[in-house]
C-alpha positions in Angstrom: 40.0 -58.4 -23.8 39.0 -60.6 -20.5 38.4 -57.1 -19.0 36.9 -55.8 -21.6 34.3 -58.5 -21.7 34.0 -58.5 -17.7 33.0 -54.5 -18.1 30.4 -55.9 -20.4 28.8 -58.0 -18.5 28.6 -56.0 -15.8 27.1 -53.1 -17.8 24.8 -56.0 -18.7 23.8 -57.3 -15.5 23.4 -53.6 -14.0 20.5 -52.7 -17.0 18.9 -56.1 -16.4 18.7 -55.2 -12.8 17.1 -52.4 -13.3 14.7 -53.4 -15.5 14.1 -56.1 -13.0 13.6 -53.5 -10.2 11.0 -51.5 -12.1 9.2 -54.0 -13.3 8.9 -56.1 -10.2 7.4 -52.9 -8.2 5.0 -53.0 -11.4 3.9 -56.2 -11.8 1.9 -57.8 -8.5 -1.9 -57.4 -9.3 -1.4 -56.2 -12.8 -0.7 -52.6 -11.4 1.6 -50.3 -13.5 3.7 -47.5 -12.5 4.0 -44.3 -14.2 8.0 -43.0 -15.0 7.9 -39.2 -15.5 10.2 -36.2 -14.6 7.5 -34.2 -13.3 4.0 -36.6 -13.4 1.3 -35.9 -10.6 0.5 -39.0 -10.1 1.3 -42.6 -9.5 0.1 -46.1 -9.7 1.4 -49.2 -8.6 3.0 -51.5 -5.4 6.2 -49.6 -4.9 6.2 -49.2 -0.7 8.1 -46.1 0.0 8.4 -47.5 3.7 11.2 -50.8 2.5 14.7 -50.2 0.6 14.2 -52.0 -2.5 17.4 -53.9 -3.2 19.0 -56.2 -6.3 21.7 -58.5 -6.0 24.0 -60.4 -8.2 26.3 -63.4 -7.5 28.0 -66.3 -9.6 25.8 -69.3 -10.1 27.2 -72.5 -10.8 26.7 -74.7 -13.6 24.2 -76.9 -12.9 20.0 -77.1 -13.5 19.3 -73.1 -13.8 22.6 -72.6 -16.0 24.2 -75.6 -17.6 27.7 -73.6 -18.1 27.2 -71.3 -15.1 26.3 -67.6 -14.5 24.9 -65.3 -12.7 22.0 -65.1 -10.6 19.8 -61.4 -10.0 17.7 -61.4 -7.0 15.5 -58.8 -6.7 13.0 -57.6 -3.6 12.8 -55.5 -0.6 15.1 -55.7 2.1 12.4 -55.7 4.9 14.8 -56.3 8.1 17.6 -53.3 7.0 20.8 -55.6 7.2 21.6 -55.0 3.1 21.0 -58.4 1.9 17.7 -60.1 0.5 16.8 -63.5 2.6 14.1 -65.9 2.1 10.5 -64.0 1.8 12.4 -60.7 0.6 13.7 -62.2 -2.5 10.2 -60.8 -5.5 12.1 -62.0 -8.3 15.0 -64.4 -9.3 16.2 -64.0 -12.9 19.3 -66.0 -14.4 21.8 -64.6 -16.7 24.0 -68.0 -18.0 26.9 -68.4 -19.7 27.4 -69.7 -23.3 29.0 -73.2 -24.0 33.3 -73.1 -23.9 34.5 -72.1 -27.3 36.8 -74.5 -29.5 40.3 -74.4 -28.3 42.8 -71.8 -30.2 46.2 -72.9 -31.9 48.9 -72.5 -29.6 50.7 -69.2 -29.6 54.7 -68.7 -29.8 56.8 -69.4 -27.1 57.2 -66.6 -25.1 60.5 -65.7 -22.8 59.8 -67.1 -18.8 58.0 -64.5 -16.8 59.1 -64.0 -13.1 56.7 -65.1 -10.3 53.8 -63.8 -9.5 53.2 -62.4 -5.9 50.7 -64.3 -3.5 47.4 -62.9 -3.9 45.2 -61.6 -0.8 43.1 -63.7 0.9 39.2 -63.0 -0.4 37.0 -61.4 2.0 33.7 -63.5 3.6 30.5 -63.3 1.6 28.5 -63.8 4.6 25.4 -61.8 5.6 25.5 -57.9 5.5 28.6 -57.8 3.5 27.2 -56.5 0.7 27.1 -52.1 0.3 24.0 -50.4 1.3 23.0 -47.1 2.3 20.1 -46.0 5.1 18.3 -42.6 5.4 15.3 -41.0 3.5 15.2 -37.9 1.0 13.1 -35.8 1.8 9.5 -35.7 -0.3 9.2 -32.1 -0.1 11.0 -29.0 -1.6 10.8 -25.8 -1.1 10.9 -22.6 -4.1 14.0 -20.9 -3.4 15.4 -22.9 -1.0 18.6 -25.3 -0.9 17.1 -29.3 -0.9 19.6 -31.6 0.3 20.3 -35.6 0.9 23.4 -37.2 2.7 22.7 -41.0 3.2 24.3 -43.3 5.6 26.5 -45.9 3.5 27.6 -49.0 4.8 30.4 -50.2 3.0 32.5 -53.0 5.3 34.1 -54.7 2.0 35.5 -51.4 1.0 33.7 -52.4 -2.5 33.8 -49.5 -5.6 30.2 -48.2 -5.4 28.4 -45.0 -7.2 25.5 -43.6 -7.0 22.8 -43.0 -9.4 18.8 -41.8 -9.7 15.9 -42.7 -12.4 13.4 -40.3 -13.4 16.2 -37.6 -11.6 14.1 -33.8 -12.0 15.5 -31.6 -13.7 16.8 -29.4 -10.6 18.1 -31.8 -8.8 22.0 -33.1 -8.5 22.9 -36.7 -7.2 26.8 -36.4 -6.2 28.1 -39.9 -7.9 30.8 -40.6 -5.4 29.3 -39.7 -1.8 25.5 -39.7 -3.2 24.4 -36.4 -1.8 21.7 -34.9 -3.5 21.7 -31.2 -3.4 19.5 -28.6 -5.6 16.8 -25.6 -5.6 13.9 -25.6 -7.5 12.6 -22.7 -9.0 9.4 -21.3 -9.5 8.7 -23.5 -13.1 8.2 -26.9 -10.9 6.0 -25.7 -7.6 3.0 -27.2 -7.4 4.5 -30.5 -9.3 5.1 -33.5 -7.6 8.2 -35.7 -9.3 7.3 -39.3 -8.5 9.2 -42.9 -9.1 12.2 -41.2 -8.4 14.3 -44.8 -8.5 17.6 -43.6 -6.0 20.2 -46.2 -6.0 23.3 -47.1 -4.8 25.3 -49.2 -6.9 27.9 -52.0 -6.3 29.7 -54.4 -8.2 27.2 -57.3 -6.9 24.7 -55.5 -5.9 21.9 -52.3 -6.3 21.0 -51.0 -2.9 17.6 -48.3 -4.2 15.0 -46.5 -2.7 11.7 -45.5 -4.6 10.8 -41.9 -3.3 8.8 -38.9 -4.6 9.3 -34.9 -4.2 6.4 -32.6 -3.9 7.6 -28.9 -4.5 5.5 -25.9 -3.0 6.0 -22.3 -2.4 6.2 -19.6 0.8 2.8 -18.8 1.2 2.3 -14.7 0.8 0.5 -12.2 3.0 -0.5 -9.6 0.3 -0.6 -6.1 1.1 -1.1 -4.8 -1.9 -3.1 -5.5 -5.2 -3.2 -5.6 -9.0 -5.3 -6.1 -11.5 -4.3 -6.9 -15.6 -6.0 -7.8 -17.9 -6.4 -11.6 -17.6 -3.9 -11.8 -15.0 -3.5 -10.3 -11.4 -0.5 -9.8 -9.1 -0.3 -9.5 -5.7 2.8 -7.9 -3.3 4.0 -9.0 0.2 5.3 -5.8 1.3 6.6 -8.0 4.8 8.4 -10.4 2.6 8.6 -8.1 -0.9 7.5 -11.4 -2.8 5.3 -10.9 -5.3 2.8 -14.0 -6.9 1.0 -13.3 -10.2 -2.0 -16.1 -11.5 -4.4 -16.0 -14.4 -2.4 -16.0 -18.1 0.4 -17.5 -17.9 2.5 -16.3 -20.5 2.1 -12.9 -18.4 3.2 -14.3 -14.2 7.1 -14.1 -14.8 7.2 -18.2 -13.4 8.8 -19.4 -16.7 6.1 -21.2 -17.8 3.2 -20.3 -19.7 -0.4 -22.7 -18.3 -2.1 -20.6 -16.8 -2.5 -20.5 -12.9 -5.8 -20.5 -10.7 -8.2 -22.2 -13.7 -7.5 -25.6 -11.6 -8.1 -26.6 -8.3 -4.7 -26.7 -6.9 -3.3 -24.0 -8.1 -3.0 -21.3 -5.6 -1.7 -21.0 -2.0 1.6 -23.0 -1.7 1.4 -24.3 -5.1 1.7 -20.4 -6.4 5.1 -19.9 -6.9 6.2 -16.8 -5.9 8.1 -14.6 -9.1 12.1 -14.5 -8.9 13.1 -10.8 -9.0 17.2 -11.7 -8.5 19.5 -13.0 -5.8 19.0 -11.3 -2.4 15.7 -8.5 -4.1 12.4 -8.1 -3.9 9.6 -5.8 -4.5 8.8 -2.5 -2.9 5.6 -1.8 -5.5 4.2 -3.5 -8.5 1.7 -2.5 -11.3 0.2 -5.1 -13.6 -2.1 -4.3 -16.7 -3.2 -6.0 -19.8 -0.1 -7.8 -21.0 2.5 -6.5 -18.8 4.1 -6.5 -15.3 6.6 -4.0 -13.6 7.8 -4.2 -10.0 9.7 -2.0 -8.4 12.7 -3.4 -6.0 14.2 -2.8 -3.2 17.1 -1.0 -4.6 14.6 1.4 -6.5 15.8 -0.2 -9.6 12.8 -1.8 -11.7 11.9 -4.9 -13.5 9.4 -5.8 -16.4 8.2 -9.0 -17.6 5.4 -10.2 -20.0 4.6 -9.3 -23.4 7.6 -7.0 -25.3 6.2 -6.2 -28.7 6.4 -2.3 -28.4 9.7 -2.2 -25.9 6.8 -2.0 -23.5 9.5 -3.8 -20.7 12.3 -1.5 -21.5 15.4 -3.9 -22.6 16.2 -2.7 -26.2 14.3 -5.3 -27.4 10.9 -6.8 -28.5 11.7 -10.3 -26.7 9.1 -11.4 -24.3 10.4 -12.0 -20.8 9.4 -14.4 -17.9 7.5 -16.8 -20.4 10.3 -19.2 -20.8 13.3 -21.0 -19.0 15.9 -18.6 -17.5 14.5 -15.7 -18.1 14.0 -14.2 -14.4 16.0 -13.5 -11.6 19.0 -12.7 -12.0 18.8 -13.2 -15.9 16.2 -10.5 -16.4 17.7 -6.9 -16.9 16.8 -4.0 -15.2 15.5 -0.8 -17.0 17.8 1.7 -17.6 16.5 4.9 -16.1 19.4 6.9 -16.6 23.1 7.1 -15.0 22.0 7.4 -11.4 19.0 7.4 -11.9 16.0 5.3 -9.6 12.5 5.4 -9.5 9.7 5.6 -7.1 6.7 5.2 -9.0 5.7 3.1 -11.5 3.0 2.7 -14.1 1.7 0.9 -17.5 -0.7 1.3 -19.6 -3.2 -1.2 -21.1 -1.6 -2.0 -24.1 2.3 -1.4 -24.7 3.2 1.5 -22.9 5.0 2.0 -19.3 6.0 5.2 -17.4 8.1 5.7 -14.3 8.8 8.9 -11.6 11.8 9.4 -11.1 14.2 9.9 -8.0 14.5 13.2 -9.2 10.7 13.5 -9.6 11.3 13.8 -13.5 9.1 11.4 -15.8 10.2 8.7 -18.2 7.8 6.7 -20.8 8.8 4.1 -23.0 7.4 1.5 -25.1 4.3 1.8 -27.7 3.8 5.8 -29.0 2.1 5.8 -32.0 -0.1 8.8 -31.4 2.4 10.5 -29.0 1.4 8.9 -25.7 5.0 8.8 -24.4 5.4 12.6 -24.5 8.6 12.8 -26.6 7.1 14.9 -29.2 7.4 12.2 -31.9 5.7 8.9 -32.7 8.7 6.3 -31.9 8.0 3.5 -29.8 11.0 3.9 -27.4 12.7 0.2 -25.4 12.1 -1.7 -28.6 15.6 -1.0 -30.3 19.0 -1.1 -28.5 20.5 2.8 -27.6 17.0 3.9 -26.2 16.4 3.5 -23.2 18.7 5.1 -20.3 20.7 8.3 -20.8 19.4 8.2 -24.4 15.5 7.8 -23.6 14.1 11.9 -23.0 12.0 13.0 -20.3 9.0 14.0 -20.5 9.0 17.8 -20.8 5.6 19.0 -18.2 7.0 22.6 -18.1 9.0 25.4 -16.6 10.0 24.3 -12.7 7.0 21.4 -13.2 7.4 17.8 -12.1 5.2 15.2 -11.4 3.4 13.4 -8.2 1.3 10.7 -10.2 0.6 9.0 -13.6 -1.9 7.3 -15.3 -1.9 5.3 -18.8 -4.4 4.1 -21.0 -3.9 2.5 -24.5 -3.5 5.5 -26.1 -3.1 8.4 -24.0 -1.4 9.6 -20.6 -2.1 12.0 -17.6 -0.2 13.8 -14.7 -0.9 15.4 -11.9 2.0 17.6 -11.3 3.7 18.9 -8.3 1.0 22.2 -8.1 -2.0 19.7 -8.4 -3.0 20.6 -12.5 -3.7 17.9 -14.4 -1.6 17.5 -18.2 -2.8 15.1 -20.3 -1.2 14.0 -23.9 -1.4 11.6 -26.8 -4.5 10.4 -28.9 -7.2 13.2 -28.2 -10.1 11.1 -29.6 -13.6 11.4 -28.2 -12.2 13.8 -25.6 -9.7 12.0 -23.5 -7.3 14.9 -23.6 -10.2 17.0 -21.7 -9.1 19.8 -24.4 -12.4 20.5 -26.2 -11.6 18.1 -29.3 -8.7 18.5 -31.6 -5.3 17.1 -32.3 -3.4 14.2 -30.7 -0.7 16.2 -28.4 2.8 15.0 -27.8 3.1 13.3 -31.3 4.8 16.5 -32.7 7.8 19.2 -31.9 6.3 22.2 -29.4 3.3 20.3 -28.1 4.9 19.6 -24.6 6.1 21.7 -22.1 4.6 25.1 -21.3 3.0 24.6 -24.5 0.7 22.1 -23.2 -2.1 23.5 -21.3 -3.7 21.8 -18.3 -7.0 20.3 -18.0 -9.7 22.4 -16.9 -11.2 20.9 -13.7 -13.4 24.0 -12.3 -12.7 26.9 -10.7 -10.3 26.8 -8.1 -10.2 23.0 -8.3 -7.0 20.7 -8.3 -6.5 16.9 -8.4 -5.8 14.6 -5.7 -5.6 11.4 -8.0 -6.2 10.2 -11.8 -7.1 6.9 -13.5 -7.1 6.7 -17.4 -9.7 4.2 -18.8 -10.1 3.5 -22.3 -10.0 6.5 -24.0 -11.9 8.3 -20.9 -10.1 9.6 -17.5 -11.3 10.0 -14.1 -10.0 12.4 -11.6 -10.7 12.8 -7.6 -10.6 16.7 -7.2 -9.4 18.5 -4.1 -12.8 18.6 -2.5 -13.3 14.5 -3.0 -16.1 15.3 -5.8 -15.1 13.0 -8.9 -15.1 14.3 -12.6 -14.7 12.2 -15.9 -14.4 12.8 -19.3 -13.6 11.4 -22.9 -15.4 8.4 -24.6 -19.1 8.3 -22.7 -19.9 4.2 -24.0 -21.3 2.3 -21.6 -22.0 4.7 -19.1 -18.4 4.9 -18.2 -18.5 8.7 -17.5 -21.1 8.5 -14.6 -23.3 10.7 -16.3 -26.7 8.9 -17.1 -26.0 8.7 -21.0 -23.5 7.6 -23.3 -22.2 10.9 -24.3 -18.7 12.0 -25.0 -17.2 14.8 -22.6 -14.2 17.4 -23.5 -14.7 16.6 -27.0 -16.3 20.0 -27.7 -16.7 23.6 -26.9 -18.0 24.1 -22.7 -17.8 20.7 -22.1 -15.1 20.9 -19.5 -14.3 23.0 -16.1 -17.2 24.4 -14.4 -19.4 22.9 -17.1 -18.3 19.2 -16.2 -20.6 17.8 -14.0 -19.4 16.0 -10.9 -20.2 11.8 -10.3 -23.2 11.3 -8.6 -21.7 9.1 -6.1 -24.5 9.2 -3.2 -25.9 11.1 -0.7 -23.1 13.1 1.1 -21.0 10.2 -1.0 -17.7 11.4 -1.8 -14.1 9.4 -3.1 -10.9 8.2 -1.7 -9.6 6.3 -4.4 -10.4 5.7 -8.0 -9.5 2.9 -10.7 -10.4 3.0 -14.3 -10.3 -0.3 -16.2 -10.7 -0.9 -19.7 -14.8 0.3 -19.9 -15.6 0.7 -16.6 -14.4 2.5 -13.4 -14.8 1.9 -9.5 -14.4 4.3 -6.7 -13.5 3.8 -2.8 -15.9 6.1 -1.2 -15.2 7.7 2.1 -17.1 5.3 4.6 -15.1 2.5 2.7 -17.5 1.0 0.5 -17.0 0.6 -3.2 -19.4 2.0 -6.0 -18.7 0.7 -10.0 -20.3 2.1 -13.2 -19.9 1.8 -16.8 -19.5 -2.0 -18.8 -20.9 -4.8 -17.0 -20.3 -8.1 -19.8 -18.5 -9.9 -17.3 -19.9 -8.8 -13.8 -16.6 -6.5 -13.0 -19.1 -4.0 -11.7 -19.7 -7.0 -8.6 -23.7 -6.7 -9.2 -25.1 -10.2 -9.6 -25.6 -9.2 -13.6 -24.7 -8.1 -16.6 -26.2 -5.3 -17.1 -24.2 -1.6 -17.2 -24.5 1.4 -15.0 -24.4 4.6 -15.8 -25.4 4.9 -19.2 -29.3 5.8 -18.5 -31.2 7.7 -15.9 -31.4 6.9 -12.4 -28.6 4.6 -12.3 -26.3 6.6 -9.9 -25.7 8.0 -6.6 -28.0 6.4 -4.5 -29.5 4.3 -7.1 -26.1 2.9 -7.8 -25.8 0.0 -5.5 -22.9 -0.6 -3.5 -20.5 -3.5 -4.4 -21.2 -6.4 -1.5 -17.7 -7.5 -0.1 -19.3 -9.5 2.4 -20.4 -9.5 6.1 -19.0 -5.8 7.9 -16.2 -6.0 5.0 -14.8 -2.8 3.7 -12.0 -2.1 1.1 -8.6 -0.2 1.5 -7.4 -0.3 -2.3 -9.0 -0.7 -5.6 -7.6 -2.2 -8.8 -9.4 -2.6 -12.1 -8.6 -5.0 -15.2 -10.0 -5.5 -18.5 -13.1 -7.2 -17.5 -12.5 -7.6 -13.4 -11.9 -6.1 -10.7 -9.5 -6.7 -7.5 -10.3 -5.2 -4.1 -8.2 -5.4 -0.8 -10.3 -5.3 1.7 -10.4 -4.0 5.8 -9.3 -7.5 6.7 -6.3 -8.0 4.6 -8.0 -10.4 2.4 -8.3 -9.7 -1.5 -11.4 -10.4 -3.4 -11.9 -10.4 -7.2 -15.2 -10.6 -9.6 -15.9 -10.4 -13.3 -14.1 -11.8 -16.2 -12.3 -14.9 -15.0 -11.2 -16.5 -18.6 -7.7 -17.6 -17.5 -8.4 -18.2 -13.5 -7.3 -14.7 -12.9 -10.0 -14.5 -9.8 -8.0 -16.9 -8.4 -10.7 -19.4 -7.7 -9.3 -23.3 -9.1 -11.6 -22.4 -11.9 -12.8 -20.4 -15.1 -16.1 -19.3 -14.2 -16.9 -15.3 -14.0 -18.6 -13.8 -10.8 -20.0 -10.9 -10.1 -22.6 -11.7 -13.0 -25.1 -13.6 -11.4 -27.0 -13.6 -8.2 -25.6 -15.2 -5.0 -21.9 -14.8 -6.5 -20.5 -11.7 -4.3 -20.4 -11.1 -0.4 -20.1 -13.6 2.1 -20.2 -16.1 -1.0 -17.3 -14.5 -3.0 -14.0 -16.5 -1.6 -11.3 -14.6 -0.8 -7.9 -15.7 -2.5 -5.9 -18.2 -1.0 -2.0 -16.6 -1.1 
C-alpha cells in the first residue's frame, strides 16, 4: 500500500509539473502558447535558447506546509549545471501533506523477524546532482529522409530516468530509455511546422525539458518535363526521377487532399515530392483531368487519383493517393501482363488510360462505354478484380500492326502505328473518328483489327504525332502541316468557323484543309486540351486556338480564336513567354496550359481554380492584359 501511494504521488507531482511548465512559459505578459501536432504558428515566452527545467524535493512542515510536502520549482536553467538557483526559479508551487490519520488497533503478534541489513549510505543532494540532458534537436526535417536526436545525459546519481515528448508529431519516435528520437516524414507533413514540441527528460525529483519546434520541407526538383490535368499539374525530375504534382489535391498522390499552390507557401521546398516506393522513381509521367500515371524506373507503372471507372488499373474503383498510406510502397502496380512492361503511357480526360507495351502491343483500361478501350465491347476494364493483367486484351490494330503513339480523349482514342496511319476508335460523334459520320467503332465484335480502316490524312501523307481534344483530334503530318477534325466549337479546328469536320461525305483526306499556322509556319509538337489546342512551331514559338474562358490560349483575354475569319496564321498572335524565351514541350489541361520553356523553366496560364499555375494563389492569367511574358512567373520547383 505505502508503495502504492508513493507511485501516486509521484504520478501526481509529474502532471502538476507539467502543467506548471506549460503554463509558466504561457503566462508572463498575458501571452498564450498554442499546443498542436502540426500548428504553423506560435505565440508566447518560451526561449528555445534555455533548457526549461522542474524540480521537486521534500519540504518540511513548517509555514508553506503545516504537515510537510513537497515543493515544485519550475524555470529555466540559464547557467547549464541541471539545477534551478536563485533568479532561474519562474515558479514555486507547494504540494502538502494531509494531517496524520487516527491511530489503528494494534494488529496480532507476529513471529520475530531476523535483522535487517545496514542500509547504504544516501548520496549528496548538493548542486548538479540532479539528471539532465544537453544537446538540441534539430528544427528541420527533411521528406524522405531519416531525422534523428541522441542527447548528452548526465546522470551522476545513477537515478531511474525516461524520456518523454508533448505535442510529439505523428512521424516521429522518442526512444523511452536512451531518448533518441528517430523518424521520417513523409510527404503529408512538408511544408508544416510542428511547434511546442515540450521534450523532457524525466527523473524521480526532477524534469530536465526543452521547448523546440520542427519545420519539414522537401528536395527541391529541377523539372525536365511537364504535365498539365485538369485542375492539377505534375512535373518530372528526369535527374532525380522525383515527380511533384500541385493544384487539386485529392488528385497530387501526397496523401492529403488541400490543395497545393492556392497559398503563398506552397511550392518550392514546401512541395513534397510524390512517393513512388522504396528505392523508384519516375522515368515519364502523364496527368489529365482526374488522374496521374508515372512510369518507373523498372518500366513498371503507377496510377493515383480518382478510380471510379478502374481508370488506375487495381481491380478496383478505390481512389488512391488521397488518404494515409496509400503511396509508396502501399500503392500497386498495374498489371500489364506476365512479363510484361511498358514504355509509353497515356490517359484520357475522363476515366480511361492506355499503355505501349515492351512488346509494342497496346493495352486500355478503365471507362469504355462507347468502345474507347478497343476491346470490341462496352466494359469498363480495372474496375473489378480478374481484369487487368494476363486477363485484360490488347488492343487488336491489325495484321503485323503495332503502335508508336496514343492519344485519349473522353470518349474516343487514336494511334499512330508503326507504318505512320492513323486508327482511331470509340464514340464517332461530330466526326472525331475522321470516318465521314456513322457508328461508334470498337464497342462491338469485328470493328477492330483489319476491319478498322485508317484515317484519311491526304494523299501520300502520314502522321508524325496526334493529340485528341474533346471530341476533335489533331494530327502533325509528315510534311509538319497540321490537320484537325471532329467537333468544330469554338474554333477548335483552326478553321475560321465552328463547323464539324469528318462528320460527312469529302470532309476528310485531300479535302481537309491544313491549320493556318503562319507564313512559312509549320509544327513540331501539338497538345489538345479539353476545347482548345496549342502547337510548338518550328522557330520555337507557340500558337493556341479554339476556347479562351479562362485565358489558356495566353492572350491577355477571353476571347476565342479560330472560330471566325482572320483569326489564324499570321493573324493569330503568338503566345508571349517572355523576354528571348522559347518553349521545348507543350502540355494542355482543361482550361490551362503548361509550357517548358528554352531555359528549363515551366510557365502556366489560364484556369487556375485550385492553384494549379502554381502561383501562391487562385487567380487565372493569360485573361487579362499585362499577365503573360516577362510578367508571367515561372514556377518555383
Amino acid at each position: 500500500m505505502k508503495n502504492n501511494m508513493k507511485s501516486l504521488l509521484s504520478w501526481f507531482i509529474l502532471l502538476v509539473s507539467i502543467t506548471l511548465l506549460v503554463s509558466s512559459c504561457a503566462s508572463s505578459d498575458d501571452s498564450t502558447t498554442t499546443a498542436s501536432n502540426e500548428s504553423t504558428s506560435t505565440t508566447g515566452d518560451i526561449d528555445p535558447t534555455l533548457v526549461v527545467v522542474v524540480e521537486t524535493d521534500n519540504e518540511s512542515a513548517g509555514s508553506n506546509c503545516t504537515y510537510g510536502g513537497h515543493k515544485i520549482n519550475t524555470g529555466y536553467d540559464s547557467d547549464g549545471d541541471g539545477t534551478l538557483l536563485g533568479d532561474e526559479i519562474k515558479k514555486t508551487v507547494y504540494v502538502c501533506n494531509g494531517s496524520t490519520g487516527a491511530t489503528g488497533t494494534t494488529g496480532a503478534k507476529g513471529d520475530n523477524g531476523s535483522t535487517g541489513a545496514t542500509g547504504a549510505s544516501g548520496s549528496g543532494g548538493g548542486a548538479g546532482s540532479l539528471p539532465y540532458f544537453t544537446g538540441t534537436p534539430p528544427t528541420t526535417a527533411v521528406q524522405g529522409t531519416a531525422y534523428s536526436f541522441t542527447p548528452t545525459v548526465t546522470n551522476t546519481s545513477g537515478d531511474n530516468i525516461s524520456f518523454s515528448m508533448l505535442n510529439q508529431p505523428s512521424w516521429m519516435n522518442v526512444d523511452n530509455s536512451t531518448g533518441v528520437i528517430s523518424g521520417t516524414p513523409d510527404g503529408a507533413v512538408v511544408g508544416l511546422t510542428s511547434t511546442n514540441l515540450i521534450y523532457m527528460l524525466v527523473g524521480p525529483k526532477s524534469i530536465n525539458g526543452w521547448p523546440f519546434s520542427v519545420s519539414v520541407t522537401a528536395p527541391e526538383i529541377n523539372a525536365t518535363s511537364i504535365n498539365a490535368g485538369g485542375n492539377h499539374n505534375c512535373a518530372l525530375d528526369n535527374s532525380s526521377g522525383r515527380v511533384k504534382c500541385w493544384g487539386q489535391g485529392s488528385y497530387l498522390g501526397l496523401g492529403i487532399t488541400p490543395n497545393k499552390g492556392d497559398n503563398t507557401g506552397e511550392m518550392d521546398s514546401n512541395l513534397a515530392y510524390v512517393d513512388l516506393g522504396t528505392g523508384r522513381t519516375a522515368t515519364a509521367i502523364f496527368t489529365k483531368t482526374y488522374h496521374t500515371c508515372a512510369i518507373l524506373d523498372n518500366a513498371s507503372v503507377k496510377c493515383w487519383g480518382k478510380n471510379d471507372k478502374g481508370q488506375l488499373g487495381i481491380g478496383n474503383t478505390n481512389n488512391m493517393g488521397d488518404g494515409a498510406n496509400e503511396m509508396g510502397d502501399n500503392l500497386p502496380t498495374v498489371d500489364l501482363g506476365t512479363g510484361r512492361t511498358a514504355t509509353a503511357i497515356y490517359l484520357g480526360e475522363d476515366s480511361n488510360t492506355c499503355a505501349i507495351l515492351d512488346n509494342a502491343s497496346v493495352k486500355c483500361w478503365g471507362k469504355n462505354e462507347f468502345g474507347q478501350l478497343g476491346i470490341g465491347n462496352t466494359n469498363h476494364m480495372g474496375d473489378n478484380a480478374d481484369e487487368m493483367g494476363d486477363n485484360l486484351p490488347t488492343v487488336d490494330l491489325g495484321t503485323g500492326r503495332t503502335a508508336t503513339a496514343i492519344s485519349l480523349s473522353t470518349t474516343h482514342t487514336c494511334a499512330i502505328l508503326d507504318n505512320a496511319s492513323v486508327k482511331c476508335w470509340g464514340r464517332d460523334y461530330w466526326g472525331t473518328l475522321g470516318q465521314g459520320g456513322g457508328s461508334n467503332l470498337g464497342d462491338g465484335a469485328n470493328e477492330m483489327g483489319d476491319n478498322l480502316p485508317t484515317v484519311d490524312l491526304g494523299t501520300g501523307r502520314t502522321a508524325t504525332a496526334i493529340s485528341a481534344g474533346y471530341y476533335n483530334t489533331c494530327a502533325i503530318l509528315d510534311d509538319a502541316s497540321v490537320k484537325c477534325w471532329g467537333k468544330g466549337q469554338y474554333g477548335k479546328l483552326g478553321q475560321g468557323n465552328t463547323s464539324n469536320l469528318g462528320d460527312g461525305a469529302n470532309e476528310m483526306g485531300d479535302n481537309l484543309t491544313i491549320v493556318d499556322l503562319g507564313t512559312g509556319r509549320t509544327a513540331t509538337a501539338i497538345a489538345s486540351g479539353n476545347n482548345h489546342t496549342c502547337a510548338i512551331l518550328d522557330n520555337a514559338s507557340v500558337k493556341c486556338w479554339g476556347f479562351n474562358n479562362a485565358g489558356q490560349l495566353g492572350q491577355g483575354d477571353t476571347n476565342n480564336r479560330g472560330d471566325t475569319a482572320n483569326e489564324m496564321g499570321d493573324n493569330l498572335t503568338i503566345v508571349d513567354l517572355g523576354t528571348g524565351r522559347t518553349a521545348t514541350a507543350i502540355s494542355t489541361g482543361y482550361y490551362n496550359t503548361c509550357a517548358f520553356l528554352d531555359n528549363s523553366a515551366v510557365k502556366c496560364w489560364g484556369s487556375n481554380s485550385s492553384g494549379q499555375l502554381g502561383q501562391g494563389n487562385t487567380i487565372n492569367l493569360g485573361d487579362h492584359a499585362n499577365e503573360i511574358g516577362d510578367n508571367l512567373p515561372a514556377i518555383d520547383l
